[in-house]
C-alpha atoms as one frame of an Amber mdcrd trajectory, in Angstrom:
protein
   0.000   0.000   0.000   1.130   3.722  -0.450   1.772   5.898   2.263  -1.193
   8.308   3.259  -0.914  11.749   4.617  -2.677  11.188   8.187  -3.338  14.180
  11.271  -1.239  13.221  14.007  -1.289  15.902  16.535  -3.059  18.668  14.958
  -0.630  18.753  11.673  -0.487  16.380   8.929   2.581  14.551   8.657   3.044
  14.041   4.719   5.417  10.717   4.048   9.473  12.059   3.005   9.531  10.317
  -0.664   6.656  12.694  -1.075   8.427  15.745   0.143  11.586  14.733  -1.654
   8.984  14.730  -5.254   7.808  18.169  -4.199  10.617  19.986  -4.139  12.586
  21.278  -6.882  15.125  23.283  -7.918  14.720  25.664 -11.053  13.603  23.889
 -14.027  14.700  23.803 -17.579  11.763  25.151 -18.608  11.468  28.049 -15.967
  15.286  29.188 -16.782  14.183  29.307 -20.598  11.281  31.574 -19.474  13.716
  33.647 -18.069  16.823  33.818 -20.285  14.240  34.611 -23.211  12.117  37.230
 -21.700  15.558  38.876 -19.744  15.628  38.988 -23.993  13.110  40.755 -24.809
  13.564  43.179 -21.995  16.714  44.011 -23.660  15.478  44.257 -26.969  12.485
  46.478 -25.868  14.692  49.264 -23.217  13.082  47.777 -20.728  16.021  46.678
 -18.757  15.557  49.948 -15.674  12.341  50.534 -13.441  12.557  53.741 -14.387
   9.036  54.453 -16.285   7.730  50.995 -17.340   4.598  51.779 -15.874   4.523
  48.781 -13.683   4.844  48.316 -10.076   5.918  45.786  -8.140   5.909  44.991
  -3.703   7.369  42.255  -2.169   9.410  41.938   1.261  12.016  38.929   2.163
  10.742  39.227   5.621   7.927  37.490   4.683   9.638  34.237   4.479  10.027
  34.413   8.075   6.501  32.842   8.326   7.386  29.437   8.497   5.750  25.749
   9.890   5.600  22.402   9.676   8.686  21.466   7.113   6.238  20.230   4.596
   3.322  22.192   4.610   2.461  23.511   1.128   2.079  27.224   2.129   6.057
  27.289   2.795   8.722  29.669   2.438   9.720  28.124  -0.954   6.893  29.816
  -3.009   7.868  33.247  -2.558  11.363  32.640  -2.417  11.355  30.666  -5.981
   8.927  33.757  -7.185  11.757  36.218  -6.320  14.694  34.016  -7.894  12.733
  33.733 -11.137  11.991  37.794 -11.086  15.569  38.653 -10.840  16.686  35.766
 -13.486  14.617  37.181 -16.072  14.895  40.845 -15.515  11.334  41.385 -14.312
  12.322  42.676 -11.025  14.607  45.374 -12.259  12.568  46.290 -15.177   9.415
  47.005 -12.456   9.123  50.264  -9.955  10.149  49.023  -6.737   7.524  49.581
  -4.048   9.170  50.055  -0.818   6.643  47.866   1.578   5.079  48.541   4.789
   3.098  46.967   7.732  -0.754  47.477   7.152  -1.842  49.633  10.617  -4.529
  48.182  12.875  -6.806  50.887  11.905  -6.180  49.687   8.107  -7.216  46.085
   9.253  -9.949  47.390  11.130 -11.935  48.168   8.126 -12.302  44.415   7.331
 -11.203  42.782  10.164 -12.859  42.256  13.956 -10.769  43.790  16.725 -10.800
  40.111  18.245  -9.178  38.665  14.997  -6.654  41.467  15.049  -5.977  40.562
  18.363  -5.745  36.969  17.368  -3.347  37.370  14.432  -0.675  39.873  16.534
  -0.774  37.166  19.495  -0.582  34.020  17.292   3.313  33.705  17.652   2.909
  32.762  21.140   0.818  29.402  20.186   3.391  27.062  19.909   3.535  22.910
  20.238   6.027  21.268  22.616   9.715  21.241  21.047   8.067  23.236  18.028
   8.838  26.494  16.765   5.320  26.949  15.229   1.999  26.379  16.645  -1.625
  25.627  14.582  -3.819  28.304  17.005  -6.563  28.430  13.551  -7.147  24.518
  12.885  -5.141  22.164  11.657  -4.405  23.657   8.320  -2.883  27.352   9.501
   0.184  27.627  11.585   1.498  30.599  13.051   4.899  30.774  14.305   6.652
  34.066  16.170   7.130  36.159  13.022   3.639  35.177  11.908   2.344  38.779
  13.174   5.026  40.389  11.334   4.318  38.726   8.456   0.931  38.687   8.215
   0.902  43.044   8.391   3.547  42.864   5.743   1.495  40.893   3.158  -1.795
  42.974   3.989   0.185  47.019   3.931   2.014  45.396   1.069  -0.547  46.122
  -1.441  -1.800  49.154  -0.006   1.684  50.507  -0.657   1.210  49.074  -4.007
  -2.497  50.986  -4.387  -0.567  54.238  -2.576   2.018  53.948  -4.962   0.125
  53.897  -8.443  -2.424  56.528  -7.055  -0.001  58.707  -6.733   2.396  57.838
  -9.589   0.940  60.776 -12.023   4.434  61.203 -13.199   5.071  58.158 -14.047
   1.996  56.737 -15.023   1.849  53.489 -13.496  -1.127  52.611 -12.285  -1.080
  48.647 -12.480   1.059  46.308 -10.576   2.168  43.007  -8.856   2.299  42.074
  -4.852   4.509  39.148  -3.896   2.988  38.338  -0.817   2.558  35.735   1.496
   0.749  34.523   3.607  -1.962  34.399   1.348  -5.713  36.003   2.214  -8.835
  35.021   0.584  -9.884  32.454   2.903  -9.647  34.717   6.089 -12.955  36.196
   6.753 -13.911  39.108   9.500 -13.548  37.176  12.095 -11.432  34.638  11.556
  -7.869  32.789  10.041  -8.521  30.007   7.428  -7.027  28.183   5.088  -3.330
  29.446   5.327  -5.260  32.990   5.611  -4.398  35.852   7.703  -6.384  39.075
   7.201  -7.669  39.613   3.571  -5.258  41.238   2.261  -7.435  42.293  -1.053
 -10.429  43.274   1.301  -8.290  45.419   3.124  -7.230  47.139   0.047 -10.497
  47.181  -1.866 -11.739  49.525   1.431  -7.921  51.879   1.404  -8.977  52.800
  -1.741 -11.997  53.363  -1.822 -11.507  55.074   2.065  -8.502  57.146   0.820
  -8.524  57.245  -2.532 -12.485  57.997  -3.069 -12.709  55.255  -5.559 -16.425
  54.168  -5.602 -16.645  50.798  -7.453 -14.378  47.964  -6.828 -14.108  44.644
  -8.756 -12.236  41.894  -7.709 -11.761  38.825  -9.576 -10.655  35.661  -7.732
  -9.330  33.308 -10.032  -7.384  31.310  -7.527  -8.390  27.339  -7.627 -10.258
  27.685  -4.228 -13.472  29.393  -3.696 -12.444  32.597  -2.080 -15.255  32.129
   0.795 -13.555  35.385   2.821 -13.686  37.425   0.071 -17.023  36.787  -0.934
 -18.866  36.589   2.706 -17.120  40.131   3.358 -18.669  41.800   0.015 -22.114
  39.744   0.178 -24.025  42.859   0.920 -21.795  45.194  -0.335 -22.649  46.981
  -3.944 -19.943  48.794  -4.199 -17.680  45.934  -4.732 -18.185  43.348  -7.492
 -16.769  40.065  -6.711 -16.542  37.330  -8.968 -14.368  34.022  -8.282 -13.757
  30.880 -10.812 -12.585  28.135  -9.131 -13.153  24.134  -8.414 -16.152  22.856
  -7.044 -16.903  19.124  -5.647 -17.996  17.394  -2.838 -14.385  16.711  -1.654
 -12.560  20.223  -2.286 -11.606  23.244  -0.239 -13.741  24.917   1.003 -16.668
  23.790  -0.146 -18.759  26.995  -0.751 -18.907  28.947  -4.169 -21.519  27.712
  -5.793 -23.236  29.510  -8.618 -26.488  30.352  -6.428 -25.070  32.119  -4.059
 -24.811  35.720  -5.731 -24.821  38.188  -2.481 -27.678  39.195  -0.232 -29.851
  41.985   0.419 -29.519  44.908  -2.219 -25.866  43.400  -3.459 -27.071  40.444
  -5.178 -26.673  39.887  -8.372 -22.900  41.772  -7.044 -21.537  38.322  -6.230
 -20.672  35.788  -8.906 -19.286  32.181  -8.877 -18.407  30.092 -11.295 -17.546
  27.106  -9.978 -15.613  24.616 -12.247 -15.009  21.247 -12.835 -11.294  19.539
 -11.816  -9.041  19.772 -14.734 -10.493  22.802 -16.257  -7.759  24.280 -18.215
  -7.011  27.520 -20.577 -10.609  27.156 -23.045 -12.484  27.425 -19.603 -11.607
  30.766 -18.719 -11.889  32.299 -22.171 -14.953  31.036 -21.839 -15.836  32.680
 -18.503 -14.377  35.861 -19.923 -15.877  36.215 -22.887 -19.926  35.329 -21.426
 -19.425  36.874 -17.989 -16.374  39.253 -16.953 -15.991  41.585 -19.873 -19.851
  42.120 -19.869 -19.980  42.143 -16.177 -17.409  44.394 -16.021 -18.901  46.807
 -19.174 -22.192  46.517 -16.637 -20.179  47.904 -13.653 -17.682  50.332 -14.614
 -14.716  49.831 -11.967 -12.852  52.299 -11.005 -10.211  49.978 -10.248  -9.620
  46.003 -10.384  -7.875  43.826  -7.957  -6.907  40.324  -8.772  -6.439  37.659
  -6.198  -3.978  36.073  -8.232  -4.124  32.433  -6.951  -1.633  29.754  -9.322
  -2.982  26.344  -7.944  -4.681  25.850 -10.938  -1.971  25.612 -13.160  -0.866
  22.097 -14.945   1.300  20.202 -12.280   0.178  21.692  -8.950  -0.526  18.516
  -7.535  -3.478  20.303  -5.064  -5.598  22.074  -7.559  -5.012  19.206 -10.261
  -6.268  21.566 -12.739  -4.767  22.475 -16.488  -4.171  26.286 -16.976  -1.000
  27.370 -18.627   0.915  30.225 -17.879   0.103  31.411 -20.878  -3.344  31.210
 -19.827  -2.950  33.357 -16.602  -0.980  35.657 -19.071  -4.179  35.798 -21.441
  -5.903  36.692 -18.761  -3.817  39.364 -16.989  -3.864  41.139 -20.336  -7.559
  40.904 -20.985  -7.842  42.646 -17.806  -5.513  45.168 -17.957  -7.226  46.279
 -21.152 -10.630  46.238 -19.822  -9.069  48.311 -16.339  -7.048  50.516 -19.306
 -10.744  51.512 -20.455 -12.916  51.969 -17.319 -10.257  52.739 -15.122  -6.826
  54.673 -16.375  -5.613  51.191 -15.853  -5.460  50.626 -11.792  -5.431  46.993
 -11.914  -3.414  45.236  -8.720  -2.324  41.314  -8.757  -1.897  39.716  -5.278
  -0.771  36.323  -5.010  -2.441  33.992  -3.215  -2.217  30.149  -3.208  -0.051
  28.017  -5.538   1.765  25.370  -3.784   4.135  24.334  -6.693   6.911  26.974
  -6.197   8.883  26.343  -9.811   5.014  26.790 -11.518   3.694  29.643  -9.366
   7.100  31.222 -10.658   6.725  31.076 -13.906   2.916  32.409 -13.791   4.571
  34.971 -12.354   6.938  35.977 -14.494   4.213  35.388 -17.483   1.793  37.813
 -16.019   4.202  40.732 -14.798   6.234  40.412 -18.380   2.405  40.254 -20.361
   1.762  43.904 -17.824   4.792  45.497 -19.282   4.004  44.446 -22.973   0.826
  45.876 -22.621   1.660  48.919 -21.119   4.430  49.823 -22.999   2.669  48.953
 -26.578   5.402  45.747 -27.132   4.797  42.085 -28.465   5.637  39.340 -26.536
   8.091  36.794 -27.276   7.045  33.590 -29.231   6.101  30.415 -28.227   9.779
  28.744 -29.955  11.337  31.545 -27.248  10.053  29.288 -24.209  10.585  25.309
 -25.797  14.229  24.624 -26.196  15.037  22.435 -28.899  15.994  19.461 -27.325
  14.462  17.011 -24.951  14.727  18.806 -21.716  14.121  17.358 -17.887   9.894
  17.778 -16.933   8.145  17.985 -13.549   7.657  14.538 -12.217   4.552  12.909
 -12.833   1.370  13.972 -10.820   0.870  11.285  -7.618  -2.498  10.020  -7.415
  -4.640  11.669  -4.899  -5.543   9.692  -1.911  -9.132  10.251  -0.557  -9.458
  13.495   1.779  -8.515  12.671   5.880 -10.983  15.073   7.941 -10.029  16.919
  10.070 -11.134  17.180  13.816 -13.560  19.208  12.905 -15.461  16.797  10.313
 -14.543  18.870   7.521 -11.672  18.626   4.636  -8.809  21.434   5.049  -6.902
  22.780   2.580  -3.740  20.601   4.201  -5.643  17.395   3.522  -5.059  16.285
   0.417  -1.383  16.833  -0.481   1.077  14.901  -2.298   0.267  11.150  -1.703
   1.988   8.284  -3.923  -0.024   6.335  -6.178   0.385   2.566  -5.392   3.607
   1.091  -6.327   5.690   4.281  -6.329   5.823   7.461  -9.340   5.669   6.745
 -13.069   8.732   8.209 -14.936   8.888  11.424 -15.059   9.821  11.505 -19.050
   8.949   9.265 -22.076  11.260   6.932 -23.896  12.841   8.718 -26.917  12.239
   7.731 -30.202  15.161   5.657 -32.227  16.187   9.072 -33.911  16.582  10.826
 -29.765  13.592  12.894 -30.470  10.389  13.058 -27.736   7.346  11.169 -29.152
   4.640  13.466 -30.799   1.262  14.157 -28.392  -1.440  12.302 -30.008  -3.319
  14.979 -29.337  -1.442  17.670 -30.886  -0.195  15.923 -34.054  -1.211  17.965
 -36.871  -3.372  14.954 -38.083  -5.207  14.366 -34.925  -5.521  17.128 -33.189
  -9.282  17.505 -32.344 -11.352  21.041 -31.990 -11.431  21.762 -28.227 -14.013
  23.868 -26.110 -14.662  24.262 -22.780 -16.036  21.618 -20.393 -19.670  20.781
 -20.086 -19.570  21.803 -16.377 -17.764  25.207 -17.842 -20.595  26.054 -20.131
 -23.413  24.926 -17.595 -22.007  27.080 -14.512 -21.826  30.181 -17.233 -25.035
  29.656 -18.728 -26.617  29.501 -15.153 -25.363  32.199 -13.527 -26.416  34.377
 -16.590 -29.900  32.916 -15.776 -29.778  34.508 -12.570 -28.238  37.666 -13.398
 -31.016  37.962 -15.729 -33.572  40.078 -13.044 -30.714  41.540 -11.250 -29.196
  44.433 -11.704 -25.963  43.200 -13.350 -28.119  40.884 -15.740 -25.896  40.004
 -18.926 -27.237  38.313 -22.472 -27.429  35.033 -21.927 -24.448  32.373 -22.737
 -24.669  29.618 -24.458 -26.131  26.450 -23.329 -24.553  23.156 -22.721 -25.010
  19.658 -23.886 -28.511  18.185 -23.538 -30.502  20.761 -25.533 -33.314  19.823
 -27.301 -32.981  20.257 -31.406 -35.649  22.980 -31.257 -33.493  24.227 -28.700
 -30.339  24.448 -30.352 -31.970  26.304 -33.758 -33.264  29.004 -31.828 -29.637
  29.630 -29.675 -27.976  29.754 -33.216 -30.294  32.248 -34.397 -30.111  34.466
 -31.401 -26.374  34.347 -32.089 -26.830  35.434 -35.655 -29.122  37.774 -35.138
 -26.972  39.478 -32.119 -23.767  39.315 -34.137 -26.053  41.070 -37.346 -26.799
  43.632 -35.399 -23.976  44.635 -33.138 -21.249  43.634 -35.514 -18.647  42.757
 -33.068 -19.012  40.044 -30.158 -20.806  39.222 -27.180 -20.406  42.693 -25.352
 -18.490  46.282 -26.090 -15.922  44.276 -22.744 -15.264  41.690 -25.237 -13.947
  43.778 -27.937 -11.792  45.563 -25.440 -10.455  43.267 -23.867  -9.429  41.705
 -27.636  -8.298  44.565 -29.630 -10.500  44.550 -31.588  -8.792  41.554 -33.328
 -11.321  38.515 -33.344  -8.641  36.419 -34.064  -7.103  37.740 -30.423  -4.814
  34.670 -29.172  -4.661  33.763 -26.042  -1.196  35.585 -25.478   2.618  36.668
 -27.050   3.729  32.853 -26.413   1.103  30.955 -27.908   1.134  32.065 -31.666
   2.429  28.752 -32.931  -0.862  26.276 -33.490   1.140  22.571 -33.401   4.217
  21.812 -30.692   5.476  18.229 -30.336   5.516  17.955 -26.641   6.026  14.879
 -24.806   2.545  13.255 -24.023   3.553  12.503 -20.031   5.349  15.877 -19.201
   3.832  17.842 -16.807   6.822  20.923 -18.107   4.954  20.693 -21.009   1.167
  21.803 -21.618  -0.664  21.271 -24.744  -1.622  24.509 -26.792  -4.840  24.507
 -27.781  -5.603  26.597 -31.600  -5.281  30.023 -31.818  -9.301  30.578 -32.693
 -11.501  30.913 -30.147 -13.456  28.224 -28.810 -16.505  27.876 -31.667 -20.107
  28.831 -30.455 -21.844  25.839 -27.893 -25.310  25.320 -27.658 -27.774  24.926
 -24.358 -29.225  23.526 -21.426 -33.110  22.666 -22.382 -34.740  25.592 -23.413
 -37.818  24.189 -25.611 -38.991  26.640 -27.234 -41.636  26.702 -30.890 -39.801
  26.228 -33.949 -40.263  29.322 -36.314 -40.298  27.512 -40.081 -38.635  30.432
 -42.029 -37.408  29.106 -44.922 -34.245  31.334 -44.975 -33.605  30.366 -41.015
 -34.209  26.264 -41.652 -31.600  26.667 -44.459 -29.220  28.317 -42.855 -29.999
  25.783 -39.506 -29.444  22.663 -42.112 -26.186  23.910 -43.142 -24.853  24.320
 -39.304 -25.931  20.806 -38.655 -24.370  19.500 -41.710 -21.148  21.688 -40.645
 -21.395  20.078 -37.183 -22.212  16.325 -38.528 -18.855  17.110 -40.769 -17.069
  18.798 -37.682 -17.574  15.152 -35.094 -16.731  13.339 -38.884 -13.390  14.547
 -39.161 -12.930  14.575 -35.328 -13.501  10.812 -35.319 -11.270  10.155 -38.311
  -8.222  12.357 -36.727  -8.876  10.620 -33.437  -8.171   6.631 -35.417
């Protein structure tokens, strides 16, 4: 039998061989990243802080925060995150933000004065012959620079918000907190989750409180529901919340499910999207196209925070989800051009979870290089720019997941499902070479088999849904497309909505759309993913398959029967798109034998 993670004493005690898989130095992949975009920098002037119109915070001290040896929320992360920032330039070519402790009175505005209290007095909670103690559950530890630590992360980014709303000089008004420990799980009241205070609540109120900004978005698009986040905002207009994330019976936390949209006068100000495990790159253009961008053309920000979670990306072995970094990219500059239109561009990243520290990295360094494209009117490198040549070393395989201990309380922490062996040790971590030394060829990327991908059925159903309910609210959006089980009636009628919609607008599904693309409806998903076919090696977890350039095609709907029309013109035009859909699953078929 494997070994299982098991609570012994209020921790979990994670078996070494899995420890020893978990941590890595640098990889081949990462250093590319670097070398290449320390590159572009060069090639661009972008080599000196000086007016790039990006910020960036971060503090050493806040690796001081420190537990049990192999608890996922470690030291590593943030450490790894500033090694890969200096390696590729990143961290010179940004405006340093000198950082600061967040004041009580700061915390205040979230936060009870009991949890304060709670936080600065945590230090002194420590288990026999330990250095650490677990005063919030058995998931969050807090040892004596915990306090310290905690303030850090939170006045971090408001010296990041201070910093760009005051920058009229140099006009930088978006930027990048690397902070830790992370804060969308921590409510009003209390620590969860390897949470502290919230350190985007604290500085959605700073700004508004002394910056007079009025409307607030925050996007979460961390793997976990952020439950502290959205419990803090339920009644609250002023700030819209939205959070993408995984949702089952067996995940952390447990909450964020598309129902629950706020309370009282705010709802309708709350959206969740929860996904299904392994949703990848196709499910948040999805989620951007149907609900941010029109969301966000509905609200009007006056600036947009990002609780810039990286557990979702291909590898971490917690989230066990697919996003590239070239996805998070993708979506870091949709944003900035939709906060570049409402809001002279205030848009703030704060990382939160992550637990891979060579992946979080390289998100990283993807989303702060895509910010200084954008903002200084440059391309990004290529795609050939970030896969060497030859066969290079990959992330070892993903362990299979062992079902979730509970904790004392009865329910599953965040610390309780991490890095358990599947049954007869790891598979190898790379694929046998062909005779000539080259890797195999994905199946699924092979020019010849490569199939036309979309989002996932859970994807299109949590969309369509919470447009549903947005529908009598006051942020109600058009309606996005349904997902499988449609009747045929069903399906006509959604194609001919979209017809008529794109007839008569001319562009796509909202004005937020077009912004956030360009204008170019052939907008790819970001500067390192302009090359449609890659061999990659089929078992690599360093390598990620790259979906086509195009955007995902047009899906049809959840049952919506509705009286079938009999225009002539319409019923031809419906024949054709089933024939082109009949011919579509035809070729699929053939390219998958």
């Amino acid at each position: 039998m494997s070994p299982e993670p098991c609570l012994t004493s209020g921790h979990l005690v994670v078996p070494e061989a899995s420890h020893a898989e978990s941590s890595q130095s640098t990889s081949t992949r990462a250093q590319a990243r670097a070398w290449k975009t320390k590159a572009w920098l060069e090639a661009n002037g972008l080599q000196s802080g000086s007016g790039s119109g990006v910020a960036f915070v971060s503090d050493e001290r806040m690796l001081l925060h420190a537990g049990p040896e192999k608890h996922p929320e470690r030291p590593a992360r943030l450490a790894e995150i500033l090694k890969q920032l200096e390696m590729s330039g990143l961290e010179a070519a940004c405006e340093r933000v000198n950082s600061r402790e967040a004041t009580r009175e700061e915390l205040l505005r979230v936060h009870t004065e009991q949890h304060i209290e709670q936080v600065f007095t945590s230090g002194s909670s420590k288990k026999k012959g330990k250095s650490w103690g677990m005063p919030f559950g058995p998931d969050t530890y807090a040892n004596d620079q915990t306090p310290l630590c905690a303030s850090l992360s939170a006045g971090c980014l408001l010296a990041l918000v201070d910093h760009c709303m005051a920058s009229t000089d140099s006009n930088c008004n978006c930027g990048f907190a690397a902070i830790r420990p992370p804060g969308h799980h921590a409510s009003e009241e209390k620590a969860c989750g390897f949470c502290m205070f919230n350190n985007v609540a604290v500085a959605a109120r700073h700004a508004q409180k002394e910056h007079g900004l009025n409307n607030i978005a925050i996007l979460d698009w961390d793997v976990h529901h952020g439950n502290g986040t959205n419990d803090i905002f339920a009644k609250d207009k002023s700030v819209f919340f939205c959070s993408l994330h995984r949702y089952d019976d067996h995940f952390f936390p447990g909450t964020g499910f598309v129902e629950d949209v706020g309370k009282d006068q705010a709802r309708g100000f709350n959206v969740n999207i929860p996904l299904e495990k392994g949703f990848g790159d196709l499910d948040l253009v999805h989620v951007m196209k149907h609900l941010i961008c029109p969301l966000m053309d509905n609200f009007k920000p006056d600036a947009i925070f990002i609780s810039a979670g990286f557990d979702a990306v291909r590898g971490d072995r917690l989230g066990e989800c697919k996003v590239s970094p070239e996805g998070f990219g993708w979506m870091t500059r949709s944003l900035y051009r939709l906060a570049k239109h409402y809001c002279e561009g205030r848009l703030f990243l704060a990382l939160e979870g992550g637990y891979e520290p060579d992946l979080i990295a390289q998100c990283t360094v993807e989303c702060v290089r895509t910010l200084l494209a954008e903002v200084n009117g440059f391309p990004g490198p290529d795609v050939e720019d970030f896969v060497p040549a030859t066969p290079m070393s990959s992330l070892p395989a993903t362990p299979a997941m062992g079902p979730s201990p509970a904790s004392p309380s009865g329910q599953s922490g965040l610390f309780s499902r991490l890095f358990s062996r599947s049954e007869g040790g790891s598979r190898p971590s790379t694929p046998s070479l062909r005779p000539d030394g080259t890797p195999p060829a994905s199946p699924a990327m092979s020019a010849s088999s490569r199939k036309v991908r979309g989002p996932a059925g859970k994807t299109l159903r949590s969309v369509r849904k919470a447009t549903e309910l947005l529908q009598p609210l006051p942020m109600q959006v058009q309606l996005a497309p349904q997902g499988e089980g449609a009747s045929k009636n069903a399906k006509r009628n959604e194609r001919r909505r979209q017809r008529k919609h794109s007839e008569e607008d001319g562009a796509s599904d909202s004005s937020g759309w077009t912004i956030a693309c360009g204008g170019d409806p052939e907008f790819p998903y970001s500067p390192a993913m302009r090359i449609a076919t890659r061999q990659v090696s089929s078992s690599s977890h360093a390598s990620h398959e790259v979906p086509d350039l195009e955007l995902p095609p047009p899906v049809e709907e959840t049952k919506e029967d509705t009286k079938d029309t009999k225009n002539p013109k319409e019923t031809e035009k419906d024949e054709m798109d089933e024939k082109n859909e009949k011919d579509t699953a035809t070729q699929q078929g053939q390219g998958e034998d």
